[in-house]
C-alpha angles and dihedrals in degrees: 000000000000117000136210126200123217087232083059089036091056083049096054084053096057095035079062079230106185099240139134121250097200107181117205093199124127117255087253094048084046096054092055104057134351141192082194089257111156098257115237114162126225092234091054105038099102080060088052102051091120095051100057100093109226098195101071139039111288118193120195134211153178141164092292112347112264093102095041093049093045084049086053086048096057104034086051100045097031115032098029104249119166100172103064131118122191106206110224120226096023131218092327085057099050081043095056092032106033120010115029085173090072114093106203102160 
């Protein structure tokens, strides 16, 4: 499985790097707080297949990292996905490491 870290993550975003930010959350988790990821809840991905691009980097997030790293699993293993990152660590790491602005609790 391949990893991202937020501090790479933070990078792809400054680079302007062409890539997909997918969160798993659900839409509650998502009102309260956001990194601007396309939301696309755990619960409801098998109905979201389509919509995953393939021909460019996808990371993939959610509150601490198990979800998002059970989603990378899948898609990878299942469904046949190459492209996908899981972020470790999740929102609350981009919040400690990154964006102290953001209020996920």
């Amino acid at each position: 499985m391949k990893l991202i870290t937020v501090q790479e993550l933070r990078k792809f975003r400054e680079q302007d790097v062409a890539f997909e930010l997918i969160d798993v959350r659900e839409p509650y988790e998502t009102e309260m707080c956001s990194m601007g990821g396309k939301p696309m809840p755990m619960s409801q991905l098998m109905d979201h297949l389509a919509d995953i691009p393939k021909d460019r980097p996808v990371v993939v997030h959610c509150r601490s990292g198990s979800r998002s790293c059970a989603v990378v699993d899948t898609l990878s293993t299942r469904y046949g996905f190459t492209n996908l990152m899981h972020l470790q660590g999740g929102i609350l790491a981009w919040q400690a490491e990154v964006d102290q602005s953001l209020h996920c609790d």
